[in-house]
Structures are given as structure tokens and as C-alpha cells.
N, CA, C and O of each residue as an XYZ file, in Angstrom:
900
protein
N      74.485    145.786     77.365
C      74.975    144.426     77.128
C      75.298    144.254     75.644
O      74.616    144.827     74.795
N      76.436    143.394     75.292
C      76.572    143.203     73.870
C      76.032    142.268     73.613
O      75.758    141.401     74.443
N      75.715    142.212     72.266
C      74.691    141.141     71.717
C      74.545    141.104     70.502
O      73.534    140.876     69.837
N      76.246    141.483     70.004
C      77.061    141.206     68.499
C      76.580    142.286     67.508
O      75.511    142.890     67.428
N      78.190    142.353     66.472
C      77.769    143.446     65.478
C      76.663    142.563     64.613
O      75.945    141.578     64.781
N      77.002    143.611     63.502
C      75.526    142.891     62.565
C      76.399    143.470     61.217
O      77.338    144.265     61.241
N      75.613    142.632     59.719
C      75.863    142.906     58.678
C      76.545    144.706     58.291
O      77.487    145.163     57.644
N      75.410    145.263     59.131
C      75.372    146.289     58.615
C      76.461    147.362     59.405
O      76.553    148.571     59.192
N      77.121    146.682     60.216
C      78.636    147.496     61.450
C      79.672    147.269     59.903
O      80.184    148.241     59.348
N      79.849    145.729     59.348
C      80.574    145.778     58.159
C      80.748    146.805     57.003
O      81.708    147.352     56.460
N      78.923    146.829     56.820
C      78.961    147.849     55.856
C      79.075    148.964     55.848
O      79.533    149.608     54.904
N      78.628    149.476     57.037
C      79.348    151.046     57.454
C      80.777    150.752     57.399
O      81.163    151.821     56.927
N      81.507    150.268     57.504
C      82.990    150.358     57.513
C      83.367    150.170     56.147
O      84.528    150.496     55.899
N      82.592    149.668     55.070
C      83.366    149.333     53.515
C      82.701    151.007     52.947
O      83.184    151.776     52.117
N      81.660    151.114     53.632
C      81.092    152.684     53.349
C      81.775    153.537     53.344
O      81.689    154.428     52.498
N      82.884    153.518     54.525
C      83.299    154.990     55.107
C      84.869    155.025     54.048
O      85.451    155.934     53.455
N      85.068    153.873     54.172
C      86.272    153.080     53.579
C      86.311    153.909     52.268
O      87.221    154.713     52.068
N      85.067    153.651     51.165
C      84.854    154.028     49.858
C      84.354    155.788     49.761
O      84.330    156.471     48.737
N      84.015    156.183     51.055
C      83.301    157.091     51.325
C      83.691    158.666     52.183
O      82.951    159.577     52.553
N      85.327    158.457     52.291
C      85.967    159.195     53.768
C      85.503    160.843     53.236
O      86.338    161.676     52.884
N      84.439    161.021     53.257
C      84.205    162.495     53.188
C      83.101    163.293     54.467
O      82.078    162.702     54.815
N      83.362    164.256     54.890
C      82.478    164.990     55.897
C      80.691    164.741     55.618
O      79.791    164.875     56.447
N      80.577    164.327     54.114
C      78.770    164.474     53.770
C      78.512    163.162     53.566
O      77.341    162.793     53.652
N      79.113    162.611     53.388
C      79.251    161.229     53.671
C      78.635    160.458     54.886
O      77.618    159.795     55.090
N      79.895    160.922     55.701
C      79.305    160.667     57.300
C      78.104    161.178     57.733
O      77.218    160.531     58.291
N      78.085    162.676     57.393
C      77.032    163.121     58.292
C      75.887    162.579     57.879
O      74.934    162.746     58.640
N      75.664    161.860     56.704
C      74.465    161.254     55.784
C      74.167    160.150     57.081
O      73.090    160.017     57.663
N      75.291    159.494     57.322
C      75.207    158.042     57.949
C      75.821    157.799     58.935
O      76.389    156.721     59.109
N      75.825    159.046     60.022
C      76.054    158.691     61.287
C      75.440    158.173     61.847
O      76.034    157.385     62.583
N      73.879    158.165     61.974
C      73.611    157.014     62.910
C      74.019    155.619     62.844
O      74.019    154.710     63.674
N      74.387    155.711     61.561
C      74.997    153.977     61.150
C      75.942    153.866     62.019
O      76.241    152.912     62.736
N      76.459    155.030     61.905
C      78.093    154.694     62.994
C      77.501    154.185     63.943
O      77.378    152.985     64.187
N      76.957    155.415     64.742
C      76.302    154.669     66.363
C      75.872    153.968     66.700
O      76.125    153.735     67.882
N      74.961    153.119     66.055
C      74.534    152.247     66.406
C      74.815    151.424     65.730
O      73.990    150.613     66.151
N      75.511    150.719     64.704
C      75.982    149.926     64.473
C      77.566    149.619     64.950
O      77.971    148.477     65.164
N      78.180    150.515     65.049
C      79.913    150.410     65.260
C      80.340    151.017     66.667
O      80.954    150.409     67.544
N      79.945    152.187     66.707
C      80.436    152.601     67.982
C      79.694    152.211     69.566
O      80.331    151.880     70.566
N      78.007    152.371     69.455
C      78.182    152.003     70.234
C      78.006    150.210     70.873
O      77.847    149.986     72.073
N      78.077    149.057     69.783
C      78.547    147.950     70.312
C      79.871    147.770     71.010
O      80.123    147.011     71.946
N      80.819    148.764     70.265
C      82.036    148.611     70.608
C      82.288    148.972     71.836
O      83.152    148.498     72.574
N      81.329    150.043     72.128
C      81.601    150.409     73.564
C      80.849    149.251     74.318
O      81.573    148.647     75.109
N      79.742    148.880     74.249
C      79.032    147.844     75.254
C      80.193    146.703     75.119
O      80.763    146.394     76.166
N      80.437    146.301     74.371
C      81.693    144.836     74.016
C      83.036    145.175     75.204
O      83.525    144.297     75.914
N      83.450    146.565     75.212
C      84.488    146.546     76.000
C      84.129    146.672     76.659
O      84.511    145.774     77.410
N      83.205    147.526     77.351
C      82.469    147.665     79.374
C      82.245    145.968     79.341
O      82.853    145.372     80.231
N      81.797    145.507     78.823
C      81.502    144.313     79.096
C      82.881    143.509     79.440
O      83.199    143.009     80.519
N      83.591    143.525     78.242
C      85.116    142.583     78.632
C      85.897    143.082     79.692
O      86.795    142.336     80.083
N      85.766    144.132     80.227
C      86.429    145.199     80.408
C      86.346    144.717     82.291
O      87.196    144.457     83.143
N      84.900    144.791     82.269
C      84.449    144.103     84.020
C      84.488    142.631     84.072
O      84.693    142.096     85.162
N      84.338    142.011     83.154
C      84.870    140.066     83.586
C      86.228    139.994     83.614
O      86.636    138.908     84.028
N      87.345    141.047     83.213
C      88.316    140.649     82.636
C      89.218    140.991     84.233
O      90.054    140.303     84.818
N      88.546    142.511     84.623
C      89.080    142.774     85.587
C      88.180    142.166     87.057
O      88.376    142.440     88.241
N      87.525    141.586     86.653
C      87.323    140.617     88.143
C      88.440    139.416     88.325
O      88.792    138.866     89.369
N      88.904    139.174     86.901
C      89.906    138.095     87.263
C      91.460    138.654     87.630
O      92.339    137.980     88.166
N      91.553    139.917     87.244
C      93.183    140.638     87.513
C      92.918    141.732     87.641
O      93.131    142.477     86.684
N      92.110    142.499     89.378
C      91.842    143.428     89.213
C      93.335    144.179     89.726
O      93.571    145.376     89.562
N      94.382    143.077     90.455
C      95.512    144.180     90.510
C      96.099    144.764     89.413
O      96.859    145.722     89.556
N      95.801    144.233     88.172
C      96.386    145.032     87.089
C      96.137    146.452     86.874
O      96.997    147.235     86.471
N      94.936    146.759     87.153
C      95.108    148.609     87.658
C      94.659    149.219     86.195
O      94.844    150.420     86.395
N      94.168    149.101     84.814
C      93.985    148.731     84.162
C      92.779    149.656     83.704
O      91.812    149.840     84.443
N      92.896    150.267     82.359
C      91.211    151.364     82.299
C      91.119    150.830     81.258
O      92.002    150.087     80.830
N      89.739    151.164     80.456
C      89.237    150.748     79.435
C      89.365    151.913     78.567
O      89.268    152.987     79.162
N      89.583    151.977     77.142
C      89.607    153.059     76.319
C      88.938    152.340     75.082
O      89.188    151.178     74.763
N      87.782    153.432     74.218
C      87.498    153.135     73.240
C      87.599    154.293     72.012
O      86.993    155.363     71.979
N      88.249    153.926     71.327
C      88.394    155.001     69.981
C      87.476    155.593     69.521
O      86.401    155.024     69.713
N      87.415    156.714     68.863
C      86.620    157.490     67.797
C      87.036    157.032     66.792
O      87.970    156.243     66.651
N      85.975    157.773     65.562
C      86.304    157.209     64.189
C      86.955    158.380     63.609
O      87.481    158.294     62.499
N      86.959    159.757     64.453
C      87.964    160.654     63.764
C      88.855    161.011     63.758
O      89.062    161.649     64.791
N      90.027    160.983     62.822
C      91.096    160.870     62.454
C      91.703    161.830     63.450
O      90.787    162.432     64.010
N      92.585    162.112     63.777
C      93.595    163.636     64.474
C      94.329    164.354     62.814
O      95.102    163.948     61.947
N      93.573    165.535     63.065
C      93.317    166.176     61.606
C      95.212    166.959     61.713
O      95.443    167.830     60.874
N      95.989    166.717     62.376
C      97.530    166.774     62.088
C      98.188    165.387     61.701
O      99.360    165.092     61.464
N      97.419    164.894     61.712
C      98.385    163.182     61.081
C      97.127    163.136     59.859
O      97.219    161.965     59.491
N      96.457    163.510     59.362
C      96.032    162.544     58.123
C      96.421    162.310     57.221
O      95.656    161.829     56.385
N      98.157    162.567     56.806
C      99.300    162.138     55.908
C      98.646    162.072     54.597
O      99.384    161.669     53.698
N      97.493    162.355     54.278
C      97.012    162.389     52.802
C      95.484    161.357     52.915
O      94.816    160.954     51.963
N      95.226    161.112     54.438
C      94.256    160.111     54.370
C      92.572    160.536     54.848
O      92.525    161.347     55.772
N      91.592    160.189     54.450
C      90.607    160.867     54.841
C      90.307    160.794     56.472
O      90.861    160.070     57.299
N      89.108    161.908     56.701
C      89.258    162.643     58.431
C      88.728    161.342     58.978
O      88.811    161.358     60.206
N      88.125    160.026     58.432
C      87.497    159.231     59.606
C      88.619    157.921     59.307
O      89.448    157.860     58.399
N      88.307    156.777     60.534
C      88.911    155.745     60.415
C      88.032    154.786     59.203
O      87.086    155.290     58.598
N      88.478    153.371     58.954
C      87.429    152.763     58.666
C      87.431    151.364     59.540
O      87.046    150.212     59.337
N      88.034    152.035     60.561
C      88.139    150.327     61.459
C      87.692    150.963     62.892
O      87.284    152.121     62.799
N      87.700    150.386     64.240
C      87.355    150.944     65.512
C      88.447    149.961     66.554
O      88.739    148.795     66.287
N      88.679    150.309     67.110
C      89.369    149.669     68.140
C      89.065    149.619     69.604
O      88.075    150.320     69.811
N      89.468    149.134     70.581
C      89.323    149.255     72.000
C      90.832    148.976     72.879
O      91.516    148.229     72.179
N      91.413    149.260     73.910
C      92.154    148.856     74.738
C      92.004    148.780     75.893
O      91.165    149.548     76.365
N      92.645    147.955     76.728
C      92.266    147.771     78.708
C      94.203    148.269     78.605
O      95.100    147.508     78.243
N      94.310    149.230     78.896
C      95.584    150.172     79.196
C      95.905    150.912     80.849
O      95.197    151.251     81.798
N      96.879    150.917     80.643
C      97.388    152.118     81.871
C      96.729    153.171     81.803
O      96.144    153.381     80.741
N      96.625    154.039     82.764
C      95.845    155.501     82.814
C      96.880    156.226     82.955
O      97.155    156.543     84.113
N      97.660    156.652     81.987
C      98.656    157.716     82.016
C      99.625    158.321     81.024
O      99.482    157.667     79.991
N     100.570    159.285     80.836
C     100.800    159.696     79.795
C     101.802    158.769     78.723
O     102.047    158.839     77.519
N     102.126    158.095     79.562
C     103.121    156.544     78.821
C     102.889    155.469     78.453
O     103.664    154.565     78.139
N     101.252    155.525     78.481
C     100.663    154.434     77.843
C     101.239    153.841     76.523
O     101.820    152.764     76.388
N     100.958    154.759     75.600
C     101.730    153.962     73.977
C     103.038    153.328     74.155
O     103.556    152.754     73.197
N     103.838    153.400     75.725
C     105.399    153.257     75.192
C     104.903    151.373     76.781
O     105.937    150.918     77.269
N     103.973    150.878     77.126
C     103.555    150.296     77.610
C     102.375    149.139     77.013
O     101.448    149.385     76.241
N     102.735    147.809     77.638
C     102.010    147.037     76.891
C     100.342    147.135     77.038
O      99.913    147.175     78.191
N      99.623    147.166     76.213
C      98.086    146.851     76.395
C      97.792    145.492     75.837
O      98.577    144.665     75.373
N      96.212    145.428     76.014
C      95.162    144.541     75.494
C      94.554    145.362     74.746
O      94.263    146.507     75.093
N      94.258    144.772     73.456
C      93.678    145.399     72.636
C      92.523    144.518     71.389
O      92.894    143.480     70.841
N      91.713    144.887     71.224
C      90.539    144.476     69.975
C      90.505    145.366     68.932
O      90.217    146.530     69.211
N      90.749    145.056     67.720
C      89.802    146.012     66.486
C      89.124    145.247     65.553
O      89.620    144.122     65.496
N      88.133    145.411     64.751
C      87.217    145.159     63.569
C      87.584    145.964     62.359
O      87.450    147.186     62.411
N      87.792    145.698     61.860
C      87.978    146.149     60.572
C      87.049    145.756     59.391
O      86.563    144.630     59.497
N      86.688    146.517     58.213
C      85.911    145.662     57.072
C      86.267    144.511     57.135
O      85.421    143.684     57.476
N      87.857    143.994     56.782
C      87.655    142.798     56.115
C      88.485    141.533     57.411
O      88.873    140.439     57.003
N      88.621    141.905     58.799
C      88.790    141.357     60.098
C      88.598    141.624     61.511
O      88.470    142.841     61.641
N      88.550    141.243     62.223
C      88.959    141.172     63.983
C      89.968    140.618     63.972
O      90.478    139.804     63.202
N      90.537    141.497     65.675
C      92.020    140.569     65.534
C      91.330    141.140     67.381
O      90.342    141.792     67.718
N      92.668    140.357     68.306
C      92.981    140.799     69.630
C      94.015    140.201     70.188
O      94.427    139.123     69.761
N      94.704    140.992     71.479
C      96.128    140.363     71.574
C      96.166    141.324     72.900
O      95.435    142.035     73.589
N      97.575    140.840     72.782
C      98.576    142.029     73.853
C      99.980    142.142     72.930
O     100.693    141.348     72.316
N      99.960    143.756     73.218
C     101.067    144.186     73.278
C     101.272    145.852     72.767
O     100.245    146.346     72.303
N     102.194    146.533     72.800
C     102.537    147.629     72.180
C     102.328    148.583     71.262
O     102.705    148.319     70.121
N     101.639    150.011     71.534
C     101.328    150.605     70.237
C     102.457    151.221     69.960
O     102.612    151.231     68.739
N     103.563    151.887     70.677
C     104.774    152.089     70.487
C     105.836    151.969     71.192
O     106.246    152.766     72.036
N     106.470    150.625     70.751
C     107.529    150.384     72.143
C     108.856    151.134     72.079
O     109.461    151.305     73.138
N     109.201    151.446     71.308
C     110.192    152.461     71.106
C     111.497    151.604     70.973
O     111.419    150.504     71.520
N     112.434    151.834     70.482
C     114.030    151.469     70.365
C     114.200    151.119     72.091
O     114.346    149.920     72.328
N     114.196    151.914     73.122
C     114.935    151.502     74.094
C     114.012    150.722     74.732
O     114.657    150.140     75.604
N     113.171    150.469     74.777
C     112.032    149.143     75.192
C     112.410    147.609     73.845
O     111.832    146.526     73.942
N     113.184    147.843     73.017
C     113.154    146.654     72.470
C     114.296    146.319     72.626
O     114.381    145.108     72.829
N     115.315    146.885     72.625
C     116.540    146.852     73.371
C     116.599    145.588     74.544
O     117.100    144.469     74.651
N     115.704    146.580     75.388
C     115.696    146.069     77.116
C     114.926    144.595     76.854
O     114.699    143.910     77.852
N     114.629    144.227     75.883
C     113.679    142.942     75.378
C     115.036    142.016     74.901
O     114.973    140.797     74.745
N     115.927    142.599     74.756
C     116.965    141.714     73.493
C     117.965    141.294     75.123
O     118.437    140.166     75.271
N     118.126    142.328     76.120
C     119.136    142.118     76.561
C     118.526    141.403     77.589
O     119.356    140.870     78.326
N     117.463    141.223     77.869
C     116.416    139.739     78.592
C     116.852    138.772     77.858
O     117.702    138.077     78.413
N     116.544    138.455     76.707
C     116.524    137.285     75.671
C     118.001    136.387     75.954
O     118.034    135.196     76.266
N     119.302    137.366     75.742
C     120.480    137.125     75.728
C     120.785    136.580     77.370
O     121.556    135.646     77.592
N     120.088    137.284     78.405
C     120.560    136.598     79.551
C     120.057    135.213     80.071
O     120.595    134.222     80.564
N     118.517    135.665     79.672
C     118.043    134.525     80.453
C     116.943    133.824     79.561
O     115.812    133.817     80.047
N     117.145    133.123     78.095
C     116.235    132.908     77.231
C     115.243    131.905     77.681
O     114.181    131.854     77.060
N     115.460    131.024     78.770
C     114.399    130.609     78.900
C     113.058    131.076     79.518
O     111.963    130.518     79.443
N     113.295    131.892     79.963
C     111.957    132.513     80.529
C     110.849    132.702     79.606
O     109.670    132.555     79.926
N     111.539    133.252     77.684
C     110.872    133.519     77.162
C     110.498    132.634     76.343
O     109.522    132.724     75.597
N     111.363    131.589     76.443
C     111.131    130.052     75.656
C     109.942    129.723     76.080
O     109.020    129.664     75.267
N     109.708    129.416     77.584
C     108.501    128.909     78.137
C     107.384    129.517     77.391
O     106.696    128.887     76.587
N     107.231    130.732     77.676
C     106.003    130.996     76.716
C     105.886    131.169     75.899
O     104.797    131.737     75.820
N     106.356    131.069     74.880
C     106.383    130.839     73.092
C     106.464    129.173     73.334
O     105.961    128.828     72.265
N     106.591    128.641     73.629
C     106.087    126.990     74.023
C     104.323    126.828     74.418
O     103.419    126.257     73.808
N     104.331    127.429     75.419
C     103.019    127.834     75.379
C     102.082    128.209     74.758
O     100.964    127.696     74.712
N     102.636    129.548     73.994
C     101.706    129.747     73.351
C     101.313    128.691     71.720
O     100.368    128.642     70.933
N     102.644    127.990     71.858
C     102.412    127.369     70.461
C     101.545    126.035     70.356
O     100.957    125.469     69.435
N     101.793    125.707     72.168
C     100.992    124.775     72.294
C      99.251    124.863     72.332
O      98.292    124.097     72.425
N      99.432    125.801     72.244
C      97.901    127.131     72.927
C      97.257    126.735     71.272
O      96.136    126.265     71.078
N      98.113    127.008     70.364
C      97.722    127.324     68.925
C      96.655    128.420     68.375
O      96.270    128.536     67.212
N      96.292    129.158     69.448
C      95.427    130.920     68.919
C      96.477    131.679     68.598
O      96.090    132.432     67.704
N      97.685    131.901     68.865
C      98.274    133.457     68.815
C      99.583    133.055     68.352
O     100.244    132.019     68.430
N      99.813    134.633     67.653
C     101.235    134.665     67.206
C     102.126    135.866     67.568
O     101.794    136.948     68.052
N     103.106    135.496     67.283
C     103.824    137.053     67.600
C     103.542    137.719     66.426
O     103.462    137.109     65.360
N     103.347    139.176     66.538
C     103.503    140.302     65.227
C     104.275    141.249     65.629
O     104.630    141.489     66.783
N     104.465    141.645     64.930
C     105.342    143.197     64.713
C     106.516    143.078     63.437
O     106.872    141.992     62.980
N     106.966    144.219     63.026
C     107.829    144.877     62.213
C     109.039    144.345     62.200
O     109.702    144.884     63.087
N     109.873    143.257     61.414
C     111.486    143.062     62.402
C     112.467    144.092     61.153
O     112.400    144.221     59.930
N     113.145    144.543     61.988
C     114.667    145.519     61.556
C     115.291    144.856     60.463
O     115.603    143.678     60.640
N     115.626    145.600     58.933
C     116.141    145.299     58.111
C     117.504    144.150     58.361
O     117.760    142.961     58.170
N     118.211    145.520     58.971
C     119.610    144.491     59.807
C     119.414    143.781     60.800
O     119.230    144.510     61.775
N     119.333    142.240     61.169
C     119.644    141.949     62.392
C     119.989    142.532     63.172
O     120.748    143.416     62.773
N     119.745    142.520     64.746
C     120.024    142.844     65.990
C     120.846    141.749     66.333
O     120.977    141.859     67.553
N     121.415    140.851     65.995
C     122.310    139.554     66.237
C     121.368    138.869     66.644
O     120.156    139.083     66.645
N     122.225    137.668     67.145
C     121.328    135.833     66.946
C     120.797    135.276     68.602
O     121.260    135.630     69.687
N     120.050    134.625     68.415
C     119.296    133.972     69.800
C     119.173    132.817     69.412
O     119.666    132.480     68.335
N     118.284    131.684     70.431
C     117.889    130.517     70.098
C     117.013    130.453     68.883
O     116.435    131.439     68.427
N     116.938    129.200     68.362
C     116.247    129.166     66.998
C     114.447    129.461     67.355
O     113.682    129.908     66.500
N     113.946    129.039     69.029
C     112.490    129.400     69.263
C     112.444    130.811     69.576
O     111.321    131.228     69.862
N     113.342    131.604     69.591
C     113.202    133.234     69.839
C     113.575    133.460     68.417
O     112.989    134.515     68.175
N     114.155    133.133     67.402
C     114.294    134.134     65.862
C     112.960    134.923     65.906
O     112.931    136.153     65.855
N     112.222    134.398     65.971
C     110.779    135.617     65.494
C     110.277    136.092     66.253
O     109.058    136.264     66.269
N     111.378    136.595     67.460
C     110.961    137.482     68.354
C     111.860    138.802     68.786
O     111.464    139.855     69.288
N     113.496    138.310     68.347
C     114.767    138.764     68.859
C     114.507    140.136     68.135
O     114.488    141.161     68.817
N     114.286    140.195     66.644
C     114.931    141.278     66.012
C     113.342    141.880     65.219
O     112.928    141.939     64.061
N     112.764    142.280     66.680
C     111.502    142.686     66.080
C     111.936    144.487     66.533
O     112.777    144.914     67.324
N     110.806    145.315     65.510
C     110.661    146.644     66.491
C     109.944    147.072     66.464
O     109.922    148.240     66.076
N     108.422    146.154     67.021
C     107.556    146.454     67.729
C     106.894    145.234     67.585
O     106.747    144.629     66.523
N     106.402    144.810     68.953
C     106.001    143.669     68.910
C     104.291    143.645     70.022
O     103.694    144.457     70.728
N     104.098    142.191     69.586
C     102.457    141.926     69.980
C     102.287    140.444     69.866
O     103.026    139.880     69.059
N     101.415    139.707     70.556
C     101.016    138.623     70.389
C      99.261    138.924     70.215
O      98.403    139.397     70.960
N      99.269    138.481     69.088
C      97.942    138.311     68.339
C      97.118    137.196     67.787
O      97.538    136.041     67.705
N      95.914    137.587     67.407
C      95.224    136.510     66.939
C      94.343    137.324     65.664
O      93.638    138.242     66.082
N      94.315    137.137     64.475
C      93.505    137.705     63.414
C      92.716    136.865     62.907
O      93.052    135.681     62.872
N      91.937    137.132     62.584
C      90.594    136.163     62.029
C      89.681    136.705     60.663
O      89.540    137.921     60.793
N      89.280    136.412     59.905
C      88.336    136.836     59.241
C      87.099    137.573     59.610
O      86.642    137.458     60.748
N      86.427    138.459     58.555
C      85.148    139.217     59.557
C      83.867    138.163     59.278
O      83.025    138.150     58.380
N      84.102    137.211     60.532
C      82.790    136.058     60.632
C      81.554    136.116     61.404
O      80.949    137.131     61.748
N      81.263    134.931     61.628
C      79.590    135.231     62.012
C      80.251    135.429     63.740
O      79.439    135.520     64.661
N      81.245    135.461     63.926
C      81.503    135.016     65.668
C      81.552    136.574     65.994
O      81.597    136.764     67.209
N      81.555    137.823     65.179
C      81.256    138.903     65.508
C      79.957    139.168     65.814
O      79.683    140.204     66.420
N      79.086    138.367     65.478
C      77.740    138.957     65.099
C      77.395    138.151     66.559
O      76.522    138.985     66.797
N      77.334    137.361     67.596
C      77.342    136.628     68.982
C      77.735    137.674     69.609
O      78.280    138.725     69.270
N      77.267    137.090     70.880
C      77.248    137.928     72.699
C      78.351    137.107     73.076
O      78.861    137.472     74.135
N      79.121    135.659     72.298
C      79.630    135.077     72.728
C      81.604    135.425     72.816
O      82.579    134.963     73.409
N      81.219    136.794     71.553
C      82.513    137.298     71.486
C      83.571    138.006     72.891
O      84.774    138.196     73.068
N      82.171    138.246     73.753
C      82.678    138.724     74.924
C      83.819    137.863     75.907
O      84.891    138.147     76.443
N      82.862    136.540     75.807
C      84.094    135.146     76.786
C      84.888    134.739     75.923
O      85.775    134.007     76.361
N      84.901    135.082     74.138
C      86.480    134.721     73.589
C      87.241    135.787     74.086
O      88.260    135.523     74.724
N      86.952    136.793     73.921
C      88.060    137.711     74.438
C      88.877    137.921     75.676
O      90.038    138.262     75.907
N      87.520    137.490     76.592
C      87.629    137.362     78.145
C      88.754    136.747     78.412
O      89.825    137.189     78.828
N      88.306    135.337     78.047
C      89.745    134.190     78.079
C      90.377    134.354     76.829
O      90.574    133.156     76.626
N      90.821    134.879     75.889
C      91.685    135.080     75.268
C      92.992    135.975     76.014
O      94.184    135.756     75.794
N      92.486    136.948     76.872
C      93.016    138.037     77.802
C      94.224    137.059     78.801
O      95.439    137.032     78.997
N      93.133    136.420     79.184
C      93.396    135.709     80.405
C      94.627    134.712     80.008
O      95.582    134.623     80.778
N      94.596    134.079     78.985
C      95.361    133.380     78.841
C      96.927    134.323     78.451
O      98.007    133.765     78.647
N      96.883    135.459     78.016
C      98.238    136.719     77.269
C      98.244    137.222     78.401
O      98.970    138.217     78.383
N      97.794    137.041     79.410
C      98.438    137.806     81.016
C      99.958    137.675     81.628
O     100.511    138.482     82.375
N     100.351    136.756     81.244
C     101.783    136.170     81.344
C     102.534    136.736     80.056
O     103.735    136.977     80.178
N     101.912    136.964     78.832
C     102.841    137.880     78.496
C     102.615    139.740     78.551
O     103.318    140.680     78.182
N     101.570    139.653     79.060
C     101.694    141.334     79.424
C     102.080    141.417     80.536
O     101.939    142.504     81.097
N     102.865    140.022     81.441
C     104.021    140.807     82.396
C     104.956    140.428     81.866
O     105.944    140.830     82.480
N     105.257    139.754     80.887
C     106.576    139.838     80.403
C     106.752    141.034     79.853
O     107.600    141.773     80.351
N     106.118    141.393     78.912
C     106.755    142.932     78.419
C     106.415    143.944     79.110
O     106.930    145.043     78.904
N     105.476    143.742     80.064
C     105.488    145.153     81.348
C     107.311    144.760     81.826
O     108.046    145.666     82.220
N     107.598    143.910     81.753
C     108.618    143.775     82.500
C     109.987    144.396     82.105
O     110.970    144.736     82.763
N     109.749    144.410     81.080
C     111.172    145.030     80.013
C     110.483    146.157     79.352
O     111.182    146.609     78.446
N     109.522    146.677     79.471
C     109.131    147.706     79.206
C     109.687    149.057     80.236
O     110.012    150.195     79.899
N     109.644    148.399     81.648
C     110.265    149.362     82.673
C     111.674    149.643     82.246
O     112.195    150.737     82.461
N     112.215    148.783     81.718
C     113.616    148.957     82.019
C     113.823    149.795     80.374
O     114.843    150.390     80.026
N     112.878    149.671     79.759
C     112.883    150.743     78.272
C     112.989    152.037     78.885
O     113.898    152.845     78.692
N     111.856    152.195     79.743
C     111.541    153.355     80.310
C     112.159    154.206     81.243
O     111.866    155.355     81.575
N     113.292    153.268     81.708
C     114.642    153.857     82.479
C     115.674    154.633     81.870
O     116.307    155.521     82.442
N     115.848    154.193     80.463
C     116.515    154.466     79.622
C     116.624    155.803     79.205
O     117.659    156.446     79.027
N     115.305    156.205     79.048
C     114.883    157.407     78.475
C     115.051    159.080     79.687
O     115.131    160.279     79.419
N     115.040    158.354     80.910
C     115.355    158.819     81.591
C     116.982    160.036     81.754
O     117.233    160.592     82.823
């Protein structure tokens, strides 16, 4: 059962942060475990089964990260993370190019949302040429969500325009890669059991847009074909 990080999940993370070396860690792995990794894992089994009692047709697995890097990408950066993450994803090899749910902690935040770890050019495409046909579909929920007032859209938008939409889609049209999120400071609401039912219903409420971009995500995925 979760029953919140603690001071010291923070400080292992400003540790590892100041600290990314092999003697480092091995000094203060148990810090990891029991402070970072394994809440993170109890936090998602936990969100993971309320979330899917409410949408168990979503079909939906739970994944929780390691803190070690994939020693062919560390682009100059040390072998551990200094943040942890979780996702409720597809079980299969096209996951990244497919929308998830996702949580991370970081030293200096939490955030959680839905959407994309890599939607690729022809998944944002298939997003633009939705927008252009039938914009209200996506009006409605950016109405929603604004009325909601937790979440925003994020992602990256393209130097050049992708051309023009309604003025409530600009900060959505000419993105390339996108997410609806919520970021927060690293507060005491980490350190609660109560983080489990924000997330729960935080989920619950971005279900309507993780079929919107499941939805134009297929038709990304045709593409490539």
C-alpha cells in the first residue's frame, strides 16, 4: 500500500542529481529502494487497480522505470536518472508511438497527464488533418478541460507553422509532440496515501482525451505502414 514519499525520496534525487557516479549509488542504494523505487512501485499497483476497475476495457499494463540510464543514450549524461516515472500503457512494441498515462517526481516536481512519449511526424499529421475537418470535436475538450482548470496541453510546437486553425486549437495545431498535463511543485501532497485518488481521478477525468489521440494515433500508424 502507498502511504507517500518522504523528505528523504527528495533527497535521494538532489543526491543522485549532484552525485551520478557508480560509488555513489552503490553507497546509497537502499535510499533508492526504499525511498524512491519502491513507493513508486506500490503508488502505481495501487493507481494502476482503481484506475482499471473503472476502464478495464482499456486493456492497459502498468510499467515502472529504473533509475538506470540505457548506457547507449547517455549523450554525455551520468548512468542513473534523477527523476522516476510510471505509465498505465499498451503491452506492445508501439507503445512510445501510442498515447499513455503517465506520473513522474522529480527533485524539484510531480507532474501527471496523458499523452505521448513519441508521437512521431505521421501521428501529428493525422492530429492536424482531424483538427481541419472536424474542429469541434476537439474544441469540446479543450473547453473542458479549461473549465476543469488542472491541465494543460504540453509539448514542443514546430519552428514553422503547420498552418492556421481556430483561435481555441492555436496551442494545439502546430505541436510535435503533445500531452495534457498537470505540474506541480515537490509538496507535502507527495508525502499522503491521498496521492493515489488524485491521480485516480485525475486519469479518469483525461480518458476522453486518451481516446482522442488513440484515435489519430491509429491513423499515424497507418501511415507508416
Amino acid at each position: 500500500m502507498f502511504t507517500g514519499y518522504s523528505e528523504k525520496t527528495i533527497d535521494f534525487m538532489w543526491g543522485i542529481r549532484f552525485n551520478n557516479n557508480r560509488d555513489w549509488f552503490t553507497a546509497h542504494k537502499e535510499e533508492y529502494l526504499q525511498h524512491l523505487y519502491q513507493p513508486t512501485m506500490a503508488l502505481g499497483q495501487e493507481v494502476y487497480e482503481k484506475f482499471m476497475d473503472k476502464f478495464p476495457q482499456l486493456g492497459l499494463n502498468l510499467h515502472v522505470c529504473r533509475i538506470y540510464r540505457d548506457a547507449r543514450r547517455l549523450h554525455g549524461q551520468g548512468p542513473y536518472k534523477d527523476h522516476l516515472w510510471l505509465t498505465i500503457r499498451p503491452d506492445n512494441d508501439i507503445w512510445s508511438q501510442q498515447p499513455v498515462f503517465w506520473f513522474e517526481i522529480t527533485p524539484e516536481e510531480w507532474s501527471y497527464g496523458v499523452g505521448f512519449w513519441n508521437a512521431g511526424a505521421q501521428t501529428m499529421a493525422a492530429m492536424r488533418r482531424d483538427m481541419d475537418k472536424d474542429p469541434k470535436r476537439l474544441e469540446k475538450l479543450v473547453r473542458r478541460m479549461q473549465k476543469d482548470g488542472r491541465f494543460s496541453v504540453q509539448g514542443t510546437d514546430y519552428a514553422r507553422k503547420k498552418g492556421e486553425t481556430t483561435k481555441l486549437l492555436a496551442d494545439w495545431y502546430n505541436k510535435k509532440d503533445i500531452s495534457v498535463g498537470r505540474y506541480s511543485p515537490a509538496d507535502e501532497t507527495l508525502f499522503t496515501p491521498e496521492l493515489v485518488d488524485i491521480l485516480v481521478d485525475g486519469y479518469a477525468f483525461l480518458e476522453p482525451y486518451y481516446q482522442y489521440f488513440k484515435s489519430f494515433s491509429k491513423a499515424g500508424l497507418e501511415d507508416l505502414k
